[in-house]
N, C-alpha and C positions, 0 to 999 in steps of 0.2 A: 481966859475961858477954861473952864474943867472939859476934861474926857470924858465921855460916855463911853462904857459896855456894850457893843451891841447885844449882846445874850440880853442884860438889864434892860435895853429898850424894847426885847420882844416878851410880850405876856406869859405867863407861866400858864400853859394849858393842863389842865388834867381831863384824865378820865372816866368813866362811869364807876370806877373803884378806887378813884382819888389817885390812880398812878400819873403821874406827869408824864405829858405827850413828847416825843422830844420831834427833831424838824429832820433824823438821820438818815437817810437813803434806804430803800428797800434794796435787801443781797442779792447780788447780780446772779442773773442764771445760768447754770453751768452751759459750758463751750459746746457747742455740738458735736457728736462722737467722728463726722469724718473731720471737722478740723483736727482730732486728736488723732488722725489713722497713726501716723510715725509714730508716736509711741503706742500704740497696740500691739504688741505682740502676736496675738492670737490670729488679727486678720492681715498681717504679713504673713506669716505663715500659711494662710489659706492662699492668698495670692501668690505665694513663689511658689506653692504644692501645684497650683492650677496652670504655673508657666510650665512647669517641669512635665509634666501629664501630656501637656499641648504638645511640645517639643520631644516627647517620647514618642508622640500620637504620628506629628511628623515622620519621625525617622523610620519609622514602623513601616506606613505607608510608604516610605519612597524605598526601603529595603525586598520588600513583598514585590514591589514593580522591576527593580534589579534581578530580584533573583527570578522573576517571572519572564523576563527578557531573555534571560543569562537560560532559563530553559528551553523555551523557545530556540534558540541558536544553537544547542544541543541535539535539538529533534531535529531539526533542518541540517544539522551535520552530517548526524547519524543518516538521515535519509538520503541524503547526497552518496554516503559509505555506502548504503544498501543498494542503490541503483549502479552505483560503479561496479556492487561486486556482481551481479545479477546480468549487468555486460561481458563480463573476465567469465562469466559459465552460463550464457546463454545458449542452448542447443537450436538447431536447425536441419528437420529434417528434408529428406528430397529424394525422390527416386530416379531411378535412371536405368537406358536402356542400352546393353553395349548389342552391336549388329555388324559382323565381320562375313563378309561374300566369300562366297567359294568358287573354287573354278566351275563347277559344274553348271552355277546358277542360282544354288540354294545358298542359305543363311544360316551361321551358327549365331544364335541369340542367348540371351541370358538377360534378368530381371534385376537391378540389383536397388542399393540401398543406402544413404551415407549423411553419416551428420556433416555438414560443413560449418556447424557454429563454432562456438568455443566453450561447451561446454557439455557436461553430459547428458542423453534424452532417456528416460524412461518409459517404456513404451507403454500404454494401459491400456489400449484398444484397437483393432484392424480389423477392419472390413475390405470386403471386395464384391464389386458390382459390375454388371452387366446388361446391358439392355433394360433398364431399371429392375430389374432384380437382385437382391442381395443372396448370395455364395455362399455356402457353409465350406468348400473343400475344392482341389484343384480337378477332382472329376466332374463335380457340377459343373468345373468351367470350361472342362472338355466337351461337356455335353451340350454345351450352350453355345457353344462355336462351332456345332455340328461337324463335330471330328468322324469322319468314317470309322468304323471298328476294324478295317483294315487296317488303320494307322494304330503304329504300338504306342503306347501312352509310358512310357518310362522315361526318367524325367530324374532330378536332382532338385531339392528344398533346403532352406534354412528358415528357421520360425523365426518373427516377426514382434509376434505379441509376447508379454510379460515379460520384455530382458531389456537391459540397458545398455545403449550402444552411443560408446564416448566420442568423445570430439575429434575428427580427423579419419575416423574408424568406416568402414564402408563394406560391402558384402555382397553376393548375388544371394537372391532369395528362391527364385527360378532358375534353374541350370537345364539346357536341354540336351548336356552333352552331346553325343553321337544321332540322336534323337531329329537329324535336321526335316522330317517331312512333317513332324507334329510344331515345332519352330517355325519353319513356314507357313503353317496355317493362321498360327496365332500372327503373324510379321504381317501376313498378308490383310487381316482385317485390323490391324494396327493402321495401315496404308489407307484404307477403304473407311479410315473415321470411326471404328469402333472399336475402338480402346475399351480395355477394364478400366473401372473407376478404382482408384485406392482411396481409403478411410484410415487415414493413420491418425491415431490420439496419443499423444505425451508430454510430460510434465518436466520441468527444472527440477536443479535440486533445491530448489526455493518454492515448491509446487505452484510455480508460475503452468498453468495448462496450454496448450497447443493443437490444436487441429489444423490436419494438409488434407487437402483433396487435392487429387493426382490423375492425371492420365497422358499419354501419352499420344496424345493427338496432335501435339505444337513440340517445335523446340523450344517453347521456354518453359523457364521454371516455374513449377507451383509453389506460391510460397503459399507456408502456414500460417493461420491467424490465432490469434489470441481467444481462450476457452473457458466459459467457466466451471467446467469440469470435462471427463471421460466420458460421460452418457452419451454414445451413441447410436442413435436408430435401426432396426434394421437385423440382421442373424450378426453372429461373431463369427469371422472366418477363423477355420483353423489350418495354418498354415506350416502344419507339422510335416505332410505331406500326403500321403495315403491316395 
């Protein structure tokens, strides 16, 4: 038996311009571009720009929180340093009365004055009261305890207001020296409930403020409370002496 061609066994087709049709496959269509990403260049590039960005983005944000911590623990340091130093020079003041008997029966007295903190008080304001009345001076307060004009009124002072008086440091304000019948007067309604009020204002050296209200009606202490300034109500005694 002879061999056949298959080409020979299929018809020669042409076309409408007498070109022969041939039976060859239509050209395959190009790959799609993410199959091809590995070699692209361009969009490797965008992706390792975009990891780097991230990872910058990262490190940014977690350095801002460090060093945001790291401040934070600085201020709470510092604050902790500032309250320590604020204890090491805190002032406290306090008033006090010394009262020594005589043979006779009378009293030499004296008024005094004394920081017992540990730090130094500036003083910014002093008042003195009585029977609710505020004092310009210590005659008004002879007058207000109904001192006979028989009794001599001489007397010893150290001023109060505008000076600073250090830690440890303490003073008579009031001296009645020799003076014991105008002493007794004053002792004697100290006795009978009617103390002068003291008004003392001052400050840290950290203008930490302080106000004491004072009298001497108790043995105990007055303590001072915490101020938000010197303003206080009322006349300014002056306690130069006069």
């Amino acid at each position: 038996m002879e061999a056949h061609d298959p080409e020979e066994a299929q018809p020669h087709l042409i076309d409408s311009k007498g070109e022969p049709l041939t039976s060859s496959p239509p050209p395959a269509a190009p790959a799609p571009r993410w199959r091809n990403w590995t070699t692209d260049h361009s969009l490797i590039a965008t992706v390792a720009l975009s990891i780097i960005s991230l990872c910058a983005l990262i490190v940014s944000i977690y350095q801002a929180r460090v060093l945001s911590s790291q401040q934070r623990a600085m201020e709470a340091q510092q604050e902790i340093m500032i309250q320590n130093a604020k204890a090491q020079l805190w002032p406290n003041l306090q008033v006090y009365l010394n009262v020594n008997g005589r043979d006779d029966g009378g009293v030499e007295l004296d008024l005094g004055i004394a920081n017992t903190g540990t730090g130094p008080a500036i003083v910014e304001a002093f008042q003195l009261q009585f029977r609710d009345k505020y004092l310009n001076n210590y005659r008004e307060l002879w007058d207000a305890l109904a001192a006979p004009d028989s009794i001599q009124r001489n007397y010893g002072t150290t001023s109060i207001g505008n000076r600073t008086i250090q830690a440890g440091e303490s003073f008579s304000f009031l001296r009645f020296n020799d003076n014991f019948t105008l002493a007794q007067l004053l002792y004697d309604r100290i006795n009978n409930g009617e103390s002068p009020t003291f008004y003392i204002c001052y400050r840290s050296v950290f203008k930490d403020h302080y106000r004491l209200e004072a009298t001497y009606d108790s043995n105990s202490f007055d303590v001072a409370e915490p101020a938000e300034s010197c303003t206080l109500t009322g006349d300014a005694f002056d306690s130069r002496g006069y």
